[in-house]
N, C-alpha and C positions, 0 to 999 in steps of 0.2 A: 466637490464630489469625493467621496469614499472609495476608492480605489483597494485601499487596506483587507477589506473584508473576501470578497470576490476574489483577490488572488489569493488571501491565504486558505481559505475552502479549495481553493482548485490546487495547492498546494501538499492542504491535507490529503487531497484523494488521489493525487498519486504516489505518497508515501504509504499510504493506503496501501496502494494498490500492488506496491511494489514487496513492501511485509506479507502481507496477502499473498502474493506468487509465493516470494520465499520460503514462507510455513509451509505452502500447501506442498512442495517440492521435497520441503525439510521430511516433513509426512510422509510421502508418498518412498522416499527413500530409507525413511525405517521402517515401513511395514516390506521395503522389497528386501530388506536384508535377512 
């Protein structure tokens, strides 16, 4: 079995998800400046 695949996918999309937040915060803090 490939185990390799499926965790690094679920891997990428919480770094995903976590850049993702960041920017959109990184964003949201210089249009409130």
């Amino acid at each position: 079995m490939d185990f390799g695949r499926p965790v690094a996918i679920a891997l990428l999309g919480v770094i995903w998800h976590i850049v993702d937040h960041t920017e959109a915060a990184a964003i949201a803090d210089r249009l409130d400046d």
